[in-house]
C-alpha positions in Angstrom: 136.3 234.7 87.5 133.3 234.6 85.9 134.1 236.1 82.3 133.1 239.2 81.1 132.8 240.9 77.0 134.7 243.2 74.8 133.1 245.7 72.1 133.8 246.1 68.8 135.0 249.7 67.3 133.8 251.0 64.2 135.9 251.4 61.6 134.7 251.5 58.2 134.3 255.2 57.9 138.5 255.4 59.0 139.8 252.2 57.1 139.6 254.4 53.9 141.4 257.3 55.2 144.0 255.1 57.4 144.8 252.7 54.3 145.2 255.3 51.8 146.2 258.2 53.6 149.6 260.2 51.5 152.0 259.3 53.4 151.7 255.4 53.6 151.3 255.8 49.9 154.7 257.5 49.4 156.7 254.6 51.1 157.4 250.7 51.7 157.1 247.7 50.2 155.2 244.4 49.7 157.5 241.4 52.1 155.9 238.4 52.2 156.3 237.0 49.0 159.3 234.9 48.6 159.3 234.9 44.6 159.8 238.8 44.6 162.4 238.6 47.3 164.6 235.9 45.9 164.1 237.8 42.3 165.8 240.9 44.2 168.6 239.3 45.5 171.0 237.1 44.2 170.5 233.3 45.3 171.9 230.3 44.6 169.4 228.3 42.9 167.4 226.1 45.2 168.2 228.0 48.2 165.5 228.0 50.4 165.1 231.3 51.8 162.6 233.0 54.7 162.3 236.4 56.3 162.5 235.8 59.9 164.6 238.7 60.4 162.3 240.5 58.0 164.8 240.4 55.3 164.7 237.8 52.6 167.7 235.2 53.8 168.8 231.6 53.4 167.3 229.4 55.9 170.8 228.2 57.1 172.6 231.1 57.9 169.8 232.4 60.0 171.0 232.4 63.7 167.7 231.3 65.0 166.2 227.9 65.8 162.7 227.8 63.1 161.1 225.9 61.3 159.9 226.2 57.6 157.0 224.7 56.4 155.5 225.4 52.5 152.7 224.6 50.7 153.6 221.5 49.9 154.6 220.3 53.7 151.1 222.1 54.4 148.8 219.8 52.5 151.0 216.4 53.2 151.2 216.9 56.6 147.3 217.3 56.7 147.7 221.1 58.4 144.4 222.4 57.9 144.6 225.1 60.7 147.1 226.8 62.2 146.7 224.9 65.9 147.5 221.7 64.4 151.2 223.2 63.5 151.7 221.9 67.5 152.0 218.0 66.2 154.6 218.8 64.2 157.0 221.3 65.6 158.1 220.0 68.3 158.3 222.6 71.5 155.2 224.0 70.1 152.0 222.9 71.8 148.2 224.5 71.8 146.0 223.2 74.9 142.4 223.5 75.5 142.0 226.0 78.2 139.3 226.8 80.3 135.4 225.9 80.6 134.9 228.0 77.2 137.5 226.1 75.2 140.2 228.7 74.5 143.4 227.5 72.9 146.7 229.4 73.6 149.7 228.4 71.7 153.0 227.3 74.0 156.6 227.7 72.8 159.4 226.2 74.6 157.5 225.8 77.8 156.9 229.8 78.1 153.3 229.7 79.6 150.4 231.7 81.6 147.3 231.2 81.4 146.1 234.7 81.8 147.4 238.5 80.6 149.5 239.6 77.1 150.1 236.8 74.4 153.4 235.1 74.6 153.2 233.9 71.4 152.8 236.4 68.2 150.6 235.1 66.0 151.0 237.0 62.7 149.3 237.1 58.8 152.3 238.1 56.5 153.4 241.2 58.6 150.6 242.1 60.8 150.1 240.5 63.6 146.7 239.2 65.1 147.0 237.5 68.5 144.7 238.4 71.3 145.1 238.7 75.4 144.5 235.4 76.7 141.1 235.9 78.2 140.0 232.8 79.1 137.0 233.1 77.0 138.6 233.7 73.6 141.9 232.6 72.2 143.5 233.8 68.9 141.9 233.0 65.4 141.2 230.1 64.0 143.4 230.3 61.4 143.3 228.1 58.4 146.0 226.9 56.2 144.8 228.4 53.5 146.6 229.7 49.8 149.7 229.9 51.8 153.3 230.4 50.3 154.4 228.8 53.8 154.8 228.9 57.7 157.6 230.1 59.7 157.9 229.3 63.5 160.7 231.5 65.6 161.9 229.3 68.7 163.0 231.8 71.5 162.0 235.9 72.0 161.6 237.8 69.1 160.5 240.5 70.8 163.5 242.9 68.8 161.6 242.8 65.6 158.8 241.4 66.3 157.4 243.1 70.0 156.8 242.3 73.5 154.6 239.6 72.6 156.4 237.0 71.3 158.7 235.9 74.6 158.1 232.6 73.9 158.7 232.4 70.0 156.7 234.2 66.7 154.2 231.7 63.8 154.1 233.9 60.3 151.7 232.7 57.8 152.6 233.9 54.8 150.3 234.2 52.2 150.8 233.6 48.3 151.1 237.1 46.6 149.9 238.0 42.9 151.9 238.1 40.0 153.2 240.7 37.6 153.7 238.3 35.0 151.9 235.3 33.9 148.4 233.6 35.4 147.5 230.7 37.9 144.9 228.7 38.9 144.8 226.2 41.8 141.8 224.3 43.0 141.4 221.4 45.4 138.9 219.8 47.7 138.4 216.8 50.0 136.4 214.5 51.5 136.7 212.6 54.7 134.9 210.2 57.1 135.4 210.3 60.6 135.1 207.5 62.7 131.7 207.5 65.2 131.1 210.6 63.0 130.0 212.1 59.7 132.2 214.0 56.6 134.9 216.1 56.2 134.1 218.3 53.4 136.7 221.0 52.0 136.9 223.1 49.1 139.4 225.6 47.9 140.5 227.8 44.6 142.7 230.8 43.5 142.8 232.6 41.0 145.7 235.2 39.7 148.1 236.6 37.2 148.7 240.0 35.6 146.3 242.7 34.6 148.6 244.5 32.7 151.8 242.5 32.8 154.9 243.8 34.7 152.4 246.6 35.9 149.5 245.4 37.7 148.6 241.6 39.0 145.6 239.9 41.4 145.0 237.3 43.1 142.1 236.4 44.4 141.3 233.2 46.3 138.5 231.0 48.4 138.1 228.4 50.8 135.4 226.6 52.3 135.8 223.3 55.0 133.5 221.8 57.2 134.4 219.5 59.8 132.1 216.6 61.1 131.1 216.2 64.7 131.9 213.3 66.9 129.9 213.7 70.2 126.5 213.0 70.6 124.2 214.6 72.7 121.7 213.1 75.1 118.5 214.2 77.1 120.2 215.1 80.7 116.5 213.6 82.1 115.4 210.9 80.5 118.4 209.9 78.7 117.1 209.7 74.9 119.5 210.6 71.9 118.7 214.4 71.1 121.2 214.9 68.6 124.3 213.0 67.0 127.6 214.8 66.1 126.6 218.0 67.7 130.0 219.7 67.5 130.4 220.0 63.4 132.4 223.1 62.7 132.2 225.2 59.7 134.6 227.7 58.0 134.3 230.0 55.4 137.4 232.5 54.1 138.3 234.6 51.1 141.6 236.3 50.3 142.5 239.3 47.8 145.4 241.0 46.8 146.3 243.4 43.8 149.9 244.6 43.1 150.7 247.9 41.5 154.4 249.0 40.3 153.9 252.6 39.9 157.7 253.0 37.8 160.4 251.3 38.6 160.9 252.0 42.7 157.5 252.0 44.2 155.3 249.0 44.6 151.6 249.1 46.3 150.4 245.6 47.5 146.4 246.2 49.2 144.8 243.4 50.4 141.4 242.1 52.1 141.2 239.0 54.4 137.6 237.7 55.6 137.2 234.2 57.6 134.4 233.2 59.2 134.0 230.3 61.7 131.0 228.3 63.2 130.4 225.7 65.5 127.2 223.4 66.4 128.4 222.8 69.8 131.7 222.6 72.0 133.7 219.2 71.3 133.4 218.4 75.2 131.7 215.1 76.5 130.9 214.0 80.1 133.1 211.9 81.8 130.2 209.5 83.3 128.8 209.4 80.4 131.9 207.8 78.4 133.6 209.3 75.3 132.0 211.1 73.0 128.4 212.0 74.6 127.6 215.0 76.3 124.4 215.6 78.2 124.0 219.8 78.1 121.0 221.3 78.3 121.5 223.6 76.3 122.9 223.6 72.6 126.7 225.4 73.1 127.2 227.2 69.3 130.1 229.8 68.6 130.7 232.3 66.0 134.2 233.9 65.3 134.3 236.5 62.4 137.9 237.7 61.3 138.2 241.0 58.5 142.0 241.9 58.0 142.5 244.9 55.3 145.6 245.8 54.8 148.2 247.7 52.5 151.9 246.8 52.0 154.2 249.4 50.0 157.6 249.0 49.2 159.9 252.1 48.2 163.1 251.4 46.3 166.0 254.3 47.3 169.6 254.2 46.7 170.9 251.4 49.1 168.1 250.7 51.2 164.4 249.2 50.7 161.7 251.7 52.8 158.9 249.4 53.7 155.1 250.3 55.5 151.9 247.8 56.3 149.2 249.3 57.3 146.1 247.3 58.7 142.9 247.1 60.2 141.6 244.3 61.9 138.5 243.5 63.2 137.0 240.4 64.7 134.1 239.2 66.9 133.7 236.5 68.8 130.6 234.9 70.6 130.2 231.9 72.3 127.0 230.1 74.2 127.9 228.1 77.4 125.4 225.9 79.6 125.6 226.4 82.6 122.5 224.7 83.6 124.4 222.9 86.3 126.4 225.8 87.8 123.5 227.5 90.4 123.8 223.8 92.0 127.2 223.5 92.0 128.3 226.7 93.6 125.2 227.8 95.6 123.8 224.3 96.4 127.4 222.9 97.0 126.5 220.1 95.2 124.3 218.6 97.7 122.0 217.2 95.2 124.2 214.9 92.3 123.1 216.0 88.9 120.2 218.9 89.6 120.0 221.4 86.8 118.3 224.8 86.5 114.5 224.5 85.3 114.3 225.2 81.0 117.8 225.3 81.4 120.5 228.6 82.0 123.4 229.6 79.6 125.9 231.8 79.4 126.6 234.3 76.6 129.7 235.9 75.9 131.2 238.7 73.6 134.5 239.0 72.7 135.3 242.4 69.9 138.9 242.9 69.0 140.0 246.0 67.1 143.3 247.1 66.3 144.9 249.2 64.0 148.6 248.7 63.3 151.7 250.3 61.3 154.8 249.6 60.8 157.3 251.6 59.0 161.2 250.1 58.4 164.0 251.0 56.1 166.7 248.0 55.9 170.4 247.7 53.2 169.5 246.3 50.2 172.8 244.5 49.9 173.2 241.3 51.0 176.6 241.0 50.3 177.9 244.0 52.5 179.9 243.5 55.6 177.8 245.5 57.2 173.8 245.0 57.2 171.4 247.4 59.0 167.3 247.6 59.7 165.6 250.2 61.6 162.1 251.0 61.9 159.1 252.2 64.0 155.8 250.2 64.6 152.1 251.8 66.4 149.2 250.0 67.3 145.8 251.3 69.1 144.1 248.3 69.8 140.4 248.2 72.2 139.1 244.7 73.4 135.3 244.6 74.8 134.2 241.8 76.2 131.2 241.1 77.8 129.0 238.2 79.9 125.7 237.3 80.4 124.5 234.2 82.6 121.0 234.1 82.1 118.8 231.7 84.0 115.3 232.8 84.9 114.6 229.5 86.3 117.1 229.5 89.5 114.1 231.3 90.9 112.2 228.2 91.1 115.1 226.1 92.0 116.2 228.3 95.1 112.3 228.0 96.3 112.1 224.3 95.4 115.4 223.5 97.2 116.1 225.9 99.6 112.5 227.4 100.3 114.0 231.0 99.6 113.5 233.6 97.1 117.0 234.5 95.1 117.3 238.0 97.1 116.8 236.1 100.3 120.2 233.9 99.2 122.0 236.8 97.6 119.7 240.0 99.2 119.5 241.0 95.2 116.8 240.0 92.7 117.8 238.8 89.4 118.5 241.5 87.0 116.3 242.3 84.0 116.0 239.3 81.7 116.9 236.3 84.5 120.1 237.5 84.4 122.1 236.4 87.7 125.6 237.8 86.3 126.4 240.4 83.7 129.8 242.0 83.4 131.5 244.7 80.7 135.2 244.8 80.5 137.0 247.1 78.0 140.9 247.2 77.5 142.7 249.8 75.1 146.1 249.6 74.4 148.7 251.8 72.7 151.9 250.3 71.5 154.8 252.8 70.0 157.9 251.3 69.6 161.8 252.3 67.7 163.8 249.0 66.9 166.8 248.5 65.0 169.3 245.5 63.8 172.5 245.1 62.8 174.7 242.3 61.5 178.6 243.0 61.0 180.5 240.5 59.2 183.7 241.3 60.6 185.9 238.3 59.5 185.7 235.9 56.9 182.6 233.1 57.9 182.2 235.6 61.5 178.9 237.6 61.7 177.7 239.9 65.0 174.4 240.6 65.4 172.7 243.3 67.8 169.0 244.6 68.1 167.3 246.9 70.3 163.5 247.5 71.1 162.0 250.5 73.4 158.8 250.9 73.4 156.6 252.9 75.1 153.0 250.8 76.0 150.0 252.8 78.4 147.0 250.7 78.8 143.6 251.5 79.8 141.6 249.5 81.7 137.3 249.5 82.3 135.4 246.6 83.7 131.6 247.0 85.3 129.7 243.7 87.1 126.5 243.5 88.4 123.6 240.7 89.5 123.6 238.7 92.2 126.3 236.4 91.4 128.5 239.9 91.7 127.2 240.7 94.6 125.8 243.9 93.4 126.8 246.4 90.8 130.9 247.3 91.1 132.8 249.5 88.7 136.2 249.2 88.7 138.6 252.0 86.8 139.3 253.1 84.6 142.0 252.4 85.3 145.6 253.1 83.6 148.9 251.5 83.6 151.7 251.9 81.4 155.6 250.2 80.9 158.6 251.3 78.9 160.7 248.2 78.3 164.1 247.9 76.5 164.5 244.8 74.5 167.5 243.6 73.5 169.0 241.1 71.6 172.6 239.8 70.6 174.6 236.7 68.3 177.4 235.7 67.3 178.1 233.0 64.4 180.5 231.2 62.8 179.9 229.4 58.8 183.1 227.1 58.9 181.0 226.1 55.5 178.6 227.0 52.9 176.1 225.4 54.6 176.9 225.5 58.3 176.2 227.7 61.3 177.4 227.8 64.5 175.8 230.4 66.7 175.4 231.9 70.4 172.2 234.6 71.0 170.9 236.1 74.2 167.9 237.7 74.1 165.0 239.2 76.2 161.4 238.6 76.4 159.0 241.0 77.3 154.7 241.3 78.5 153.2 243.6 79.6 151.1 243.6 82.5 147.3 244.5 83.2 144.8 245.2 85.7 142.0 243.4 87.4 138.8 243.2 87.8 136.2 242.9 90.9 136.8 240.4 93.1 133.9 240.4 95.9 135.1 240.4 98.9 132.5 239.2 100.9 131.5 235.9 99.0 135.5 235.4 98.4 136.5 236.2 102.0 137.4 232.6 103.2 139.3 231.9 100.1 141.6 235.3 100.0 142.3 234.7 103.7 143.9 231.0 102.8 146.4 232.7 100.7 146.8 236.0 103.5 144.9 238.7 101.6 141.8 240.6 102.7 141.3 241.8 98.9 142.6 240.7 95.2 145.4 243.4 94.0 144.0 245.9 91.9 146.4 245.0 88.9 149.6 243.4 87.7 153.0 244.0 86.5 154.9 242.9 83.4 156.8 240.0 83.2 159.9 239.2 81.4 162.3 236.4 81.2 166.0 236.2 79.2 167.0 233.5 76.9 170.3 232.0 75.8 170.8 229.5 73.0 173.7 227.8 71.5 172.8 226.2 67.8 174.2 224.4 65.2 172.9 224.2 61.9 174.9 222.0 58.7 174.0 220.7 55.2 176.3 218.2 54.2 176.3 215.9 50.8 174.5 218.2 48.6 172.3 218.7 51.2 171.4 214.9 51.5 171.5 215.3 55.4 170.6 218.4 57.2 170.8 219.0 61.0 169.7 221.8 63.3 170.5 221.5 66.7 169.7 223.8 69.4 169.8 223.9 73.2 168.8 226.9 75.6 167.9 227.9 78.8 165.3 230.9 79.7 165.0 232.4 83.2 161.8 234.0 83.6 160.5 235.9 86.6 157.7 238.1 88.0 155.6 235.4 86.2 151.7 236.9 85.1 149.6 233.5 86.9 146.2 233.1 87.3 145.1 232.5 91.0 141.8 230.6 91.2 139.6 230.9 94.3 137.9 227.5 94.3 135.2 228.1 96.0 133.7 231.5 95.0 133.6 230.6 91.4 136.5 233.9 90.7 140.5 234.5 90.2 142.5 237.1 89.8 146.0 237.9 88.2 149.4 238.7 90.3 153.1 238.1 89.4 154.1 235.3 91.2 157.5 233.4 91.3 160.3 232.8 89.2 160.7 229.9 86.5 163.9 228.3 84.7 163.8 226.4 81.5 165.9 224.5 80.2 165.8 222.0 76.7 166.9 220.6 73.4 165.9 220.9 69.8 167.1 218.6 67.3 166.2 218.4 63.6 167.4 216.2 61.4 166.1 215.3 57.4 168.2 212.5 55.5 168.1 211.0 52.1 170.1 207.8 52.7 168.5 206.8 49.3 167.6 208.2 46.0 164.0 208.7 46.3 163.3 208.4 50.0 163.3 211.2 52.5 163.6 211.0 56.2 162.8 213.4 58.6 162.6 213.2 62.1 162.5 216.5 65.0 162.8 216.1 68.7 162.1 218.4 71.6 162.9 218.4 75.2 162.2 220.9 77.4 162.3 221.0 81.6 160.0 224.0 82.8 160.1 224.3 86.5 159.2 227.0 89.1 162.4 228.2 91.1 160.4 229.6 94.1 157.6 228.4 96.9 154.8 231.1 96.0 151.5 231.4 98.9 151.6 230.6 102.3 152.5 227.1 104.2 149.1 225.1 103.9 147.6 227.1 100.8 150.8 227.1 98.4 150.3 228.1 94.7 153.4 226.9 93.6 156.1 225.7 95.2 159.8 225.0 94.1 160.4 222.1 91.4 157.2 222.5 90.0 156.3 222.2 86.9 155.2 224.9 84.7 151.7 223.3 83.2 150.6 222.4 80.2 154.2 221.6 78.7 155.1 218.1 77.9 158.8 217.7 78.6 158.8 216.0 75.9 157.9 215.8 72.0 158.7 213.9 69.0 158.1 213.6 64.9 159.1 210.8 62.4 158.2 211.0 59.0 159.6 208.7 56.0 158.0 209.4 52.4 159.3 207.4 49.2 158.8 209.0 45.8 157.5 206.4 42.6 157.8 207.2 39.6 154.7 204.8 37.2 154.3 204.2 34.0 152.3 206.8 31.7 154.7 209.6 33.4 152.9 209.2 36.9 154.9 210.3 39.9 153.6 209.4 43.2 154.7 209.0 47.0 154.0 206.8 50.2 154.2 208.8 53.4 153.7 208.2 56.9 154.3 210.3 59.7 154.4 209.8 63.9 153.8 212.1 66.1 154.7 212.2 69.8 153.7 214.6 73.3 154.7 213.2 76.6 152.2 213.9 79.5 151.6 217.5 81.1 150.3 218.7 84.2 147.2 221.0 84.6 148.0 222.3 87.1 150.6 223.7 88.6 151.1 222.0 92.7 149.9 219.2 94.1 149.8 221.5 97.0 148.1 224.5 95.8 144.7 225.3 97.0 143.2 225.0 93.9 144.5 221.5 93.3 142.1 219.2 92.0 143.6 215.1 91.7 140.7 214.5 89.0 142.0 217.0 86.5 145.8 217.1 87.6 147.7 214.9 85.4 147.4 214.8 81.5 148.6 211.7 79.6 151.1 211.6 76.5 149.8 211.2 72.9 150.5 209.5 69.8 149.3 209.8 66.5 149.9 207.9 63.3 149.5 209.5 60.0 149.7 207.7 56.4 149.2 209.2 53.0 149.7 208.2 49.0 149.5 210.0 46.4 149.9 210.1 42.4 149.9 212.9 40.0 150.8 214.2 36.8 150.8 217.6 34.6 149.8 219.9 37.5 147.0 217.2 39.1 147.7 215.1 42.1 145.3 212.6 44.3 145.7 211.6 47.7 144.4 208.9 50.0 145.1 209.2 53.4 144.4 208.1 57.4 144.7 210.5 60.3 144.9 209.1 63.6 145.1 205.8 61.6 145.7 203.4 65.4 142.0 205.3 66.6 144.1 206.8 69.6 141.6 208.3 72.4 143.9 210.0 74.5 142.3 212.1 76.3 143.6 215.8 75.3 141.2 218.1 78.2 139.7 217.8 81.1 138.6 220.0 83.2 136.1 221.2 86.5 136.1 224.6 86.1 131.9 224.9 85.8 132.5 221.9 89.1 135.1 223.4 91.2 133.5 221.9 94.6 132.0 218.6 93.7 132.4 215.4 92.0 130.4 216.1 89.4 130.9 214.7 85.6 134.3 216.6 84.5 134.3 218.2 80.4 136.8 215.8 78.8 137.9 215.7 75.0 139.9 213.5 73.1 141.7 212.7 69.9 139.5 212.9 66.5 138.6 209.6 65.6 140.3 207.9 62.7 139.5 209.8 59.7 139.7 208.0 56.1 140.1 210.5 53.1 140.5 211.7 49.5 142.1 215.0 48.2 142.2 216.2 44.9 144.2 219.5 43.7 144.9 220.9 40.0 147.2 223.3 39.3 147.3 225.4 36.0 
């Protein structure tokens, strides 16, 4: 489908009266901040605690396979966003989607490239993911003045919603202080290989205001990211530009925390980012790596506000808890698609013929939603019986819009064809050159009751049981017009709505201190959506190869059930720790694109039925006293379970595999601490990271099967970094990518769906050499 735009709400004048309105006031409680948690509850020292279950809990007796990652991990890993957490957690992936360069996160093989997230995506308790849209994916998060990272294998969709079937990322951001100060600074500077600089900068600031009363925090961050592909005049081949695709972002952070007396605790907070980029980081595959030959420049411009208040209520035997927020972004993108009258009208009949001064498309992407949560949960952790309830509401609206605008197709569809553009399409462009303009608007309304449990009903023996219902209408708007459309169509609005009951259940067994044995079932939910126009003239031959004389209207949820069996154990003074975990997930009524190859549209339908079926293994060792070992593997079979079209045009068929998900994935990190003369302390680190090959596509036997962009090879990366510090100061060299591995990570024809025209390819970032520097006060 040719995209379309969403529009943003205003919300100023209302973020006032939703953030401070009486009765978020009178309740809740500030979660995120580990400090405050483990200071509420007593810990052993140098337990390492989280809040998966959105209670503050030791990492080993939590019944869930996840993965902990804090500040420190952050920076030595070289995580500078929150995409690149798929090199290191294995079962994790984020591909490249799409002609518009979308990423959408993957967890344990639980994939679709179109319809409701199935990943949650959330900043300390709110959550910010976005309908895969094909245009825009979630935010661009960066790993920025964060406490840590959680990642939840497996539905959480109990206390976390319907969607996060395939597994929930929280980044949890550092909170201020009621006593004391801090400062923290850092920056860094990089060169890329066949490119420019890495440049990053980054401080906080924060401490108490009036001590055991007020604190802040306030914090900023600044990184710029050099280009690697060059572009080049598509006529007379002369350099035009090198390193077109730099990337820019800018973010600040602030937080204030108020104890009004001794039970009620206010935490409001402001989150800005703002991300820009020069170009996309595609090249042309005739061209060879790294050079692109595009009319047009391709910038993009993502702009992320998240305001926000947390309040915590103390009461006799339970902790009340509300977050409030407010977020808003916008998105736009530029596209050329200078090429695409030739492709699609032309049918490629002339190699390489572009539209005259060029043609681009322009898309809008506005999010808005307003979310809150409200949850009471026992305050003691040491009673057999441990309870959470709550309630959660969202209103969200997405506009987005398109605008292909090429005023000189005109003069092509004379030059080549000897006809006017309403002689080809019996329309004249619209207003502007536009050959294509489309509105789309979705609103959604989530409200949802959940509750937990978890009975320890025997010494070492715990139960736990959740249930979710929730109650989710959506609202559905979409206008096209121009000749590409075919004329001017409305379609709705339309309305759908589903009322699904998630539950979830374990059972586990400590036969130690630091050991877990545990069985869960749970269920994944997503809820479905509606369609837009699919012309059914210009799309006629394609429908009729899969037996339809139109595209449905809309499509259902989906929703799949998972079971896992995990092990977890500490053993030597927690010199080696495991986590193993295997499960299987059957998932049906599956939300899939279906592409129409040669009309240049798709449309969404549930389709088939999908099992899968893998391992997780984690496993850190100090078989010495100053070196660490840590090494995670992942293995997951994703297949289709049923034949899906019609003999001859097949969409998927049985055995296939689900796309985009390598079976399988691998780390292997080693890092040996020295300790210098003149109280130094340093460390050598070097890290390896593994993805076995994918598949873009679904069947070798669907229609829309393509042998140029099918198969995806595996990756490897090799990571090395050394350090030395002292007093609060550290400095770090290190290489990323230090082999220069060029494996090719996209490619993809959707702008040359007939043709064999140059494919958009991208590949690893080149070797990047580098210095940090951080102080800490």
């Amino acid at each position: 489908m040719i995209p379309a735009r969403f529009q943003p709400l205003p919300f100023l004048a209302r973020l006032f009266v939703h953030m401070c309105c009486p009765f978020a006031l009178a309740v809740a409680a500030p979660v995120m901040a580990q400090e405050d948690e483990a200071g509420r509850h007593a810990v052993d020292p140098g337990t390492v605690l989280v809040t998966a279950r959105r209670v503050a809990e030791a990492e080993q007796s939590v019944p869930i396979s996840l993965v902990r990652l804090d500040a420190v991990e952050l920076e030595r890993r070289g995580i500078a966003r929150l995409a690149d957490l798929s090199g290191v957690v294995p079962q994790l992936s984020t591909p490249t989607l799409g002609a518009f360069g979308a990423q959408q996160p993957i967890m344990r093989g639980v994939f679709s490239p179109i319809g409701a997230a199935t990943v949650g995506l959330y900043v300390d308790d709110v959550p910010v993911q976005i309908r895969s849209l094909e245009v825009a994916g979630n935010p661009d998060l960066r790993s920025f003045d964060l406490d840590r990272v959680e990642v939840m294998r497996g539905p959480q969709g109990t206390l976390f919603g319907a969607d996060s079937m395939g597994g929930t990322i929280r980044a949890l951001t550092r909170q201020p202080r009621l006593e004391g100060g801090e400062l923290r600074a850092s920056g860094e500077l990089a060169s890329v290989a066949g490119g420019g600089l890495n440049r990053e900068a980054q401080a906080a600031l924060g401490g108490a205001l009036l001590p055991g009363r007020i604190g802040a925090r306030v914090s900023a961050y600044y990184r710029r990211d050099a280009g690697v592909v060059d572009r080049f005049d598509p006529a007379s081949g002369a350099l035009i530009e090198k390193n077109v695709d730099h990337d820019a972002a800018m973010a600040l952070r602030f937080a204030a925390k108020m104890a009004l007396g001794e039970r009620l605790e206010l935490t409001p907070s402001l989150f800005y980012q703002r991300t820009a980029r020069g170009d996309q980081p595609f090249y042309e595959s005739s061209l060879g790596p790294f050079r692109q030959s595009a009319s047009l420049r391709q910038p993009g411009r993502d702009r992320f506000l998240l305001p926000s208040l947390t309040a915590r209520l103390e009461l006799d035997g339970a902790t009340l808890t509300s977050v409030t927020a407010w977020l808003d972004r916008r998105n736009r993108q530029i596209v050329d698609y200078s090429g695409y009258f030739g492709e699609i009208v032309l049918g490629g009949m002339i190699p390489g013929i572009r539209t005259p001064g060029g043609s681009y498309s322009r898309t809008t992407v506005d999010q808005s939603v307003f979310t809150q949560e409200l949850r009471m949960a026992s305050a003691d952790p040491q009673a057999p019986l441990r309870w959470l309830i709550g309630g959660f509401y969202s209103r969200s609206r997405i506009v987005m819009e398109q605008r292909v605008v090429e005023p000189g197709i005109a003069v092509l569809a004379q030059s080549q064809l000897g006809l006017s553009v309403e002689e080809i399409f019996g329309l004249p462009l619209l207003p502007g050159g536009q050959s294509y303009h489309s509105r789309q608007q979705i609103g959604e309304r989530t409200l949802a009751a959940f509750a937990q449990a978890n009975w320890t009903f025997a010494p070492g023996w715990e139960a736990t049981g959740g249930l979710r219902l929730s109650h989710d209408p959506l609202r559905f708007r979409l206008m096209s017009e121009g000749p590409f459309a075919g004329g001017r169509n409305v379609t709705g609005p339309r309305r759908q709505s589903d009322t699904p009951l998630i539950p979830y259940a374990s059972l586990s067994w400590r036969p130690g201190k630091d050991s877990l044995i545990y069985l869960s079932a749970g269920k994944g939910f997503r809820a479905g959506g509606t369609n837009g126009t699919v012309p059914a003239t210009s799309c006629a031959a394609d429908l009729s190869a899969l037996g339809r004389a139109a595209a449905p209207d809309s499509y259902g949820s989906d929703a799949l059930w998972s079971y896992e069996l995990g092990v977890k154990a500490g053993l030597a003074d927690q010199r080696l720790r495991l986590s193993l975990a295997a499960f299987r997930i059957d998932w049906r009524r599956i939300q899939q694109s279906v592409t129409l190859p040669h009309c240049g549209f798709s449309y969404v339908d549930n389709l088939g039925a999908a099992r899968n079926r893998g391992v997780e293994l984690s496993l850190q060792a100090e078989p010495l006293r100053r070196l660490a070992l840590d090494f995670s593997l992942g293995f997951v079979d994703a297949r289709f379970r049923r034949n899906v079209g019609l003999p001859g045009a097949a969409i998927v068929a049985v055995g296939d595999r689900i796309p985009y998900v390598p079976r399988w994935s691998a780390t292997m990190a080693a890092e040996y601490g020295l300790t210098l003369p003149g109280r130094l302390e340093g460390f050598v680190r070097t890290e390896w990271r593994h993805a076995g090959r994918i598949r873009r596509a679904p069947s070798t036997r669907s229609i829309a099967y393509d042998p140029r962009v099918y198969a995806g090879e595996a990756s490897d990366l090799l990571f090395l970094r050394v350090g030395l510090g002292r007093d609060g100061w550290q400095l770090s060299v290190f290489a990323d990518n230090l082999l220069d591995s060029r494996t090719l990570l996209y490619r993809n024809a959707d702008l040359v769906p007939v043709t064999g025209s140059p494919l958009r390819e991208m590949a690893q970032r080149p070797r990047t050499l580098g210095l940090s520097a951080s102080i800490g006060l």
